[in-house]
C-alpha positions as CSV (number, residue, x, y, z in Angstrom):
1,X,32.3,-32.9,165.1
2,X,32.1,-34.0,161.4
3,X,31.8,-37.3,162.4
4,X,28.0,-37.4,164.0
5,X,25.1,-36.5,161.6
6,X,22.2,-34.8,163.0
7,X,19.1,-37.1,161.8
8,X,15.9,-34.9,160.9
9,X,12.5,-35.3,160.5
10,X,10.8,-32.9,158.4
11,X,7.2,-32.0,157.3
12,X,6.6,-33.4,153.6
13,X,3.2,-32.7,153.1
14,X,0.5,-31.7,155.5
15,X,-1.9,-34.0,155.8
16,X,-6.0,-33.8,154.7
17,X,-7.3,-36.1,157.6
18,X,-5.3,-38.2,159.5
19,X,-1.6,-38.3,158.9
20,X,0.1,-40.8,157.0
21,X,3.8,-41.9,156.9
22,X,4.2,-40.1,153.8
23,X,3.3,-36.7,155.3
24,X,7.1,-37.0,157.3
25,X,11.0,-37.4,155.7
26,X,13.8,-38.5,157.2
27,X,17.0,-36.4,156.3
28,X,20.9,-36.2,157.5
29,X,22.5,-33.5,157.5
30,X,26.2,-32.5,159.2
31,X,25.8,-31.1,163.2
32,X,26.5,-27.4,163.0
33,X,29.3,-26.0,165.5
34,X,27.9,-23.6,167.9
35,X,29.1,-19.6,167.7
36,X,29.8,-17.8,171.0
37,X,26.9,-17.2,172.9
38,X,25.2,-20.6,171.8
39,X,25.0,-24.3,172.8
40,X,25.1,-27.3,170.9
41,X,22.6,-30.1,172.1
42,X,22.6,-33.3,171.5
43,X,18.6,-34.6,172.2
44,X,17.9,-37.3,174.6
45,X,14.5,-37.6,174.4
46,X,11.2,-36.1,172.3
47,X,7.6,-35.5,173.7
48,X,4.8,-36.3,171.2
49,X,1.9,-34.5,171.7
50,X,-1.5,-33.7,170.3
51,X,-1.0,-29.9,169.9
52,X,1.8,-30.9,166.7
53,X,-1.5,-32.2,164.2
54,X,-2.4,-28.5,164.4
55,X,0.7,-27.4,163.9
56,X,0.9,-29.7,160.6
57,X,-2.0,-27.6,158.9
58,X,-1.6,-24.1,157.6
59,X,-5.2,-23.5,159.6
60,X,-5.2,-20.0,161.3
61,X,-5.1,-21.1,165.1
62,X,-2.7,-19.4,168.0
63,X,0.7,-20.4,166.9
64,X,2.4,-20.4,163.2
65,X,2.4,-23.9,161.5
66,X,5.2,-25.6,160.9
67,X,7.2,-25.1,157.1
68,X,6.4,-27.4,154.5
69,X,10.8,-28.9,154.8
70,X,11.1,-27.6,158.5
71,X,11.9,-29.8,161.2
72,X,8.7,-30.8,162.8
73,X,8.5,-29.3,166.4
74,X,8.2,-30.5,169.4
75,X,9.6,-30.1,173.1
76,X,12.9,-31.8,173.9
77,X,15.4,-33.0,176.9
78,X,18.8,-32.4,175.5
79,X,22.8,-32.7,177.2
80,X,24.7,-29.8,176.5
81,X,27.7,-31.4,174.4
82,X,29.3,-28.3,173.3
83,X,28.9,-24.8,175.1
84,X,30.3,-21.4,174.3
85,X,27.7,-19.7,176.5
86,X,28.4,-18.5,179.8
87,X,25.6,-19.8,181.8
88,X,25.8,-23.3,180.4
89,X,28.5,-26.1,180.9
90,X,29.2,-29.5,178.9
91,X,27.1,-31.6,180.3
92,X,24.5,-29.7,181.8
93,X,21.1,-31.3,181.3
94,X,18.1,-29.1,179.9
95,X,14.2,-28.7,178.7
96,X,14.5,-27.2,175.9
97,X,12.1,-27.0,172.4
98,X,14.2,-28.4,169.4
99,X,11.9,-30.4,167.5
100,X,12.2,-33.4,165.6
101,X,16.3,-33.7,165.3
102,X,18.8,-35.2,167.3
103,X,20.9,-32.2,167.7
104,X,20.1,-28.6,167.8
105,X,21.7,-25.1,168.5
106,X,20.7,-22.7,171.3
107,X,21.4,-19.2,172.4
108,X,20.1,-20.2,176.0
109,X,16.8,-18.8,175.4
110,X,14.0,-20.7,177.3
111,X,16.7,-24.0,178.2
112,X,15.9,-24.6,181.4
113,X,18.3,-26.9,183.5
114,X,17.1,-30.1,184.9
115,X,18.5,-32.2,188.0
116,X,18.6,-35.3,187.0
117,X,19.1,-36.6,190.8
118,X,15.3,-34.6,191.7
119,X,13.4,-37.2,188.9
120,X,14.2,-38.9,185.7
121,X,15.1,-36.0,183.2
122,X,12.1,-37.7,181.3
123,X,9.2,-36.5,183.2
124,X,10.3,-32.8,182.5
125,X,8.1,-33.7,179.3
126,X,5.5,-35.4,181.1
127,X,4.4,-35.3,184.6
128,X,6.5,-32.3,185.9
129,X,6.5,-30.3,182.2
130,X,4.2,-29.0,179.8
131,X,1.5,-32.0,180.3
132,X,1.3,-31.7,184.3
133,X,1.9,-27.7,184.0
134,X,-1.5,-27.8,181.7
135,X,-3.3,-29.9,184.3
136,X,-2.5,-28.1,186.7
137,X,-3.0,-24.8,185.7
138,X,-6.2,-25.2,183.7
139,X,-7.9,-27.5,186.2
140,X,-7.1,-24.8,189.5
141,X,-7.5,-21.6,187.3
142,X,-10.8,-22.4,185.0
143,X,-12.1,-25.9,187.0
144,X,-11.6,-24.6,190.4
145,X,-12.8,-27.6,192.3
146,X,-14.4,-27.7,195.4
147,X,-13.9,-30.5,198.1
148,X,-17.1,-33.0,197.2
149,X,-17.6,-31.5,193.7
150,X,-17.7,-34.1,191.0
151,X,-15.0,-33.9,188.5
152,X,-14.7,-35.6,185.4
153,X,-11.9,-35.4,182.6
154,X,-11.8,-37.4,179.3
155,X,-8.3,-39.2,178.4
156,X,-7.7,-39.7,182.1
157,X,-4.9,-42.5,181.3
158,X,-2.9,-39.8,179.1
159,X,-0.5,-37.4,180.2
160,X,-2.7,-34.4,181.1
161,X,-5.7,-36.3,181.8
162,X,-4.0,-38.4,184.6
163,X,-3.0,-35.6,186.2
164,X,-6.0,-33.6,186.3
165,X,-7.9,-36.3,188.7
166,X,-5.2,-37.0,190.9
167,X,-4.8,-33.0,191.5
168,X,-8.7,-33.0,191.6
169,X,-8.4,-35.9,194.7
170,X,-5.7,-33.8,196.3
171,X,-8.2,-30.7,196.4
172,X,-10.6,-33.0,197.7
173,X,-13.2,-33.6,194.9
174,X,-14.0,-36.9,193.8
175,X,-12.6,-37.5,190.6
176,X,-14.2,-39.5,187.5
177,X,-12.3,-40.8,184.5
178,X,-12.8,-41.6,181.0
179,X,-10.6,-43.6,179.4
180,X,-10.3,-46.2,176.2
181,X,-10.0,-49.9,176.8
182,X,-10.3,-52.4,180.1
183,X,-6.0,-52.2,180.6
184,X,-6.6,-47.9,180.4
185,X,-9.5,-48.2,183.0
186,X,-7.8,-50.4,185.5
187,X,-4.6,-48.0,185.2
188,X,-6.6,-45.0,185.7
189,X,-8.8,-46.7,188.8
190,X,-6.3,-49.4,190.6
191,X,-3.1,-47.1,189.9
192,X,-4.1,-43.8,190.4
193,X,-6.8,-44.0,192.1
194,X,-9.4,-42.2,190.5
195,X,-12.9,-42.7,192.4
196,X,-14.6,-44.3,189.0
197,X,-13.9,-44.7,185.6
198,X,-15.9,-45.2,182.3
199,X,-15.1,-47.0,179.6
200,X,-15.9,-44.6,176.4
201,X,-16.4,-48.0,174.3
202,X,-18.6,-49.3,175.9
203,X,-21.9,-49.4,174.0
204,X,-23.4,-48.1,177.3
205,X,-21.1,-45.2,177.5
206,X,-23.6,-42.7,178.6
207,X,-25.3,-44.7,180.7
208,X,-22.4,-45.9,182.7
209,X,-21.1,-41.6,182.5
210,X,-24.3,-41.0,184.3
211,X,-24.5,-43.6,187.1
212,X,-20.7,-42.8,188.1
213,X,-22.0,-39.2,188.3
214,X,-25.1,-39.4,190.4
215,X,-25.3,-35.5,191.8
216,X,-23.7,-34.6,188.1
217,X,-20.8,-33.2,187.0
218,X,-19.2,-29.9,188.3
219,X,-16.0,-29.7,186.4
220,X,-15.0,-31.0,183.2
221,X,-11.9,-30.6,182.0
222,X,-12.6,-31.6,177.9
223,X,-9.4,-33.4,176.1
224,X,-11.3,-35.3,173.7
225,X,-15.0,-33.7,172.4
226,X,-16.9,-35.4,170.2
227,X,-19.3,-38.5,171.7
228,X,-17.7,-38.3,174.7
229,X,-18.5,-34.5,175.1
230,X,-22.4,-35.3,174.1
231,X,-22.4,-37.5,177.0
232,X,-20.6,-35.2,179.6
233,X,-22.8,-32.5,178.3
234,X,-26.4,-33.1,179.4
235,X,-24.9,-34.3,183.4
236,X,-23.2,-31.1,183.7
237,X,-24.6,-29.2,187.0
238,X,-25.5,-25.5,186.8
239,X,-22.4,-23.1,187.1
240,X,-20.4,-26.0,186.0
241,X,-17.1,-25.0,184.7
242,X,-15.3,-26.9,181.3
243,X,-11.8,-25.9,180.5
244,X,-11.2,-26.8,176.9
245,X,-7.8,-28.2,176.7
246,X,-8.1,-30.3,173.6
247,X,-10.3,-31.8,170.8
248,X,-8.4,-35.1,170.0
249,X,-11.8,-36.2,168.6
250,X,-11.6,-33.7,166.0
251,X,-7.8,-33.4,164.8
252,X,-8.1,-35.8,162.1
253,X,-11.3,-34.6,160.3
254,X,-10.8,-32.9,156.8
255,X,-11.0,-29.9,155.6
256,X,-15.0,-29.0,155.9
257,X,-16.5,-32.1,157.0
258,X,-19.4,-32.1,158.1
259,X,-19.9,-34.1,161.3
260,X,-23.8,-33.9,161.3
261,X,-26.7,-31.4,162.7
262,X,-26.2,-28.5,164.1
263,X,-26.1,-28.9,167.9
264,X,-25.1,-25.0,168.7
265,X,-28.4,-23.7,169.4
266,X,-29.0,-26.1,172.3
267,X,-25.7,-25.9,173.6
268,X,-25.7,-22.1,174.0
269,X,-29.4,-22.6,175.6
270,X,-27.9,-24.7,178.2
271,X,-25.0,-22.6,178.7
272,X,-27.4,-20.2,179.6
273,X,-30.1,-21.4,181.5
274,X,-27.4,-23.6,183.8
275,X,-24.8,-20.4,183.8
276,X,-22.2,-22.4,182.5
277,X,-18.3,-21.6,182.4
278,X,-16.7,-22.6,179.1
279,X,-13.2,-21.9,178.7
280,X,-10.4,-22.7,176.1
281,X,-6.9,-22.0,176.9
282,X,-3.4,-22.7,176.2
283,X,-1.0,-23.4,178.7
284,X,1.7,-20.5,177.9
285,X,-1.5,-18.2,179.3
286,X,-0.8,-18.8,182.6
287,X,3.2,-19.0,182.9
288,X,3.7,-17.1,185.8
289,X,2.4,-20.1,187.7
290,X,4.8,-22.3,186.7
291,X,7.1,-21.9,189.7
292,X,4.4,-22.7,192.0
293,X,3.8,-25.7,190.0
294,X,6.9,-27.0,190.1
295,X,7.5,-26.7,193.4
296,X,3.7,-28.1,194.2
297,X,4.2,-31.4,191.8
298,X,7.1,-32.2,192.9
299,X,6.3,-32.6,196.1
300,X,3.1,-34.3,195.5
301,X,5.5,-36.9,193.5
302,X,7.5,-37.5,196.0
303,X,4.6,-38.5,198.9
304,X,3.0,-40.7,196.0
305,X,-0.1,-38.6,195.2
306,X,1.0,-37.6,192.1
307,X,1.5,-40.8,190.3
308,X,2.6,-41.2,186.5
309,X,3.1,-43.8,183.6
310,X,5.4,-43.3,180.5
311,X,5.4,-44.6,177.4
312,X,8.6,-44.7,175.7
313,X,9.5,-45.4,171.8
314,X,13.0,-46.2,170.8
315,X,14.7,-44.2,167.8
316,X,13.6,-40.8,166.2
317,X,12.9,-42.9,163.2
318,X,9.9,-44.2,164.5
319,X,8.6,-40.5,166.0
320,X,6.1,-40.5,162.6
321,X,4.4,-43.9,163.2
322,X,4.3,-43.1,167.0
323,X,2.7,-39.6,166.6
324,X,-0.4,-41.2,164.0
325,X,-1.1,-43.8,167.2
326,X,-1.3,-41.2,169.7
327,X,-3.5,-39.5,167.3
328,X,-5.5,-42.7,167.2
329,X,-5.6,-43.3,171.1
330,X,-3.0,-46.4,171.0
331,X,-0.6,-45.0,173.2
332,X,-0.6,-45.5,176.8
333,X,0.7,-42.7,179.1
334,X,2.8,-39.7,178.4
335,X,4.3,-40.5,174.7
336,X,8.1,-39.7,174.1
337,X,10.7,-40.8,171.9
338,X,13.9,-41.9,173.4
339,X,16.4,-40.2,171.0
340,X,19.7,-40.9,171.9
């Protein structure tokens, strides 16, 4: 057991804007041997995911940050190497949240077990995990689209984004995607099969919103904020509902910036008069879904309406430099890190 060294990356610093290299350390340390009861995993793959910038800041928000010196966290597919727990076996395959590390010790709690012969052991971080869950659940629960209803979501090449249009199509709405770049528009149009797509870029961004939207927009399901959320805003239809999944617009911006005038009053005007639906959530709120869900994607998988795109990273080392380009919108698909 001596002989393998558990590789760690650890928050340094937390970071005032956008993170830099320096904000992560790399350290060894020796692989501890599991006690009765526990497990010893050795971690196949990482997700990278927006939700760890806010866990970076000491901010008050719904979960506790990570430690300055802790291993950064982060959801994980592990083998089972070692096991002195009754319900798991050498071997075994699992979902499991171990962070940043390439080997971890469990007590079973919340390892689920994963077929690797049902799909690649990947997309349990992706596609048929967290990502998809999040789709799924805030899209149905909060969106509630209607066959014909417009539907729009922002980062509709990513992971969640994807996801929410292609379950919008299968409910029978027409979905509309925004996404970052010509490659990220095709992808989101040609491969998945979204009805229209925008290219936020584009100097004409709110034009182009409004003419793929011409009897507005009924659902939003909001990723991103910022400009693109000023565009989406004004084409929203009344009782339009907006489940507030993320702010990736936002993450980066330091500590009191302002970002300009004070657009509040005239949003809650609007929210008003149109009897608007705007809700944020967080995925865990909704858990007893998740067997539905898995049972619901999988099989949508499997007759090719649920279609997805990875993008995989070789070596935890390079976790850091990966996580400040999703931050930055350079990744394409659902991010991991292939770890061992």
């Amino acid at each position: 057991m001596n002989a393998r060294t558990n590789r760690r990356i650890l928050l340094a610093a937390r970071p005032d804007g956008e993170p830099t290299p320096a904000d992560f350390t790399i350290d060894t340390a020796e692989v501890p041997e599991p006690g009765e009861g526990q497990v010893l995993l050795e971690i196949l793959y990482l997700s990278l995911d927006p939700y760890m910038r806010g866990r970076m800041s000491a901010a008050k928000s719904y979960a506790a940050p990570v430690e300055i010196g802790a291993v950064m966290e982060g959801g994980t597919v592990a083998r089972v190497v070692t096991s002195r727990h009754p319900d798991f076996a050498e071997g075994d395959i699992v979902l499991s949240h171990s962070g940043w590390q390439s080997y971890a010790l469990s007590d079973g709690t919340g390892l689920r077990k994963l077929d690797p012969a049902a799909a690649p052991v990947s997309t349990a971080l992706g596609v048929l995990g967290m990502p998809g869950f999040t789709a799924y659940a805030g899209l149905l629960t909060i969106g509630k689209p209607k066959p014909g209803e417009t539907v729009v979501v922002a980062a509709a090449s990513g992971a969640v984004g994807s996801a929410v249009g292609q379950i919008a199509k299968i409910k029978g709405a027409r979905a509309v995607g925004i996404a970052g770049g010509p490659e990220k528009c095709a992808f989101v149009r040609d491969e998945l099969g979204f009805d229209a797509v925008v290219d936020h870029r584009a100097p004409d961004f709110a034009e182009q919103l409004k003419a793929a939207c011409p009897d507005g927009i009924d659902v939003y399901f909001e990723n991103v904020g910022g400009a693109v959320w000023e565009a989406v805003f004004p084409l929203l239809n009344p009782y339009a509902r907006v489940p507030v999944c993320g702010l990736i617009a936002h993450y980066n911006e330091k500590a009191g910036s302002n970002t300009g005038r004070d657009r509040l009053p005239g949003t809650m005007r609007d929210i008003l008069t149109k009897s608007l639906t705007i809700r944020g959530f967080i995925q865990i709120e909704f858990a007893d879904q998740r067997r539905d869900f898995y049972r619901e994607a999988a099989q949508w998988i499997a007759e090719g309406r649920l279609k997805y795109k990875e993008d995989v990273v070789e070596g935890l080392e390079n976790a850091p430099n990966a996580f400040i380009d999703l931050l930055r919108g350079r990744n394409f698909g659902k991010l991991v890190v292939k770890v061992a």
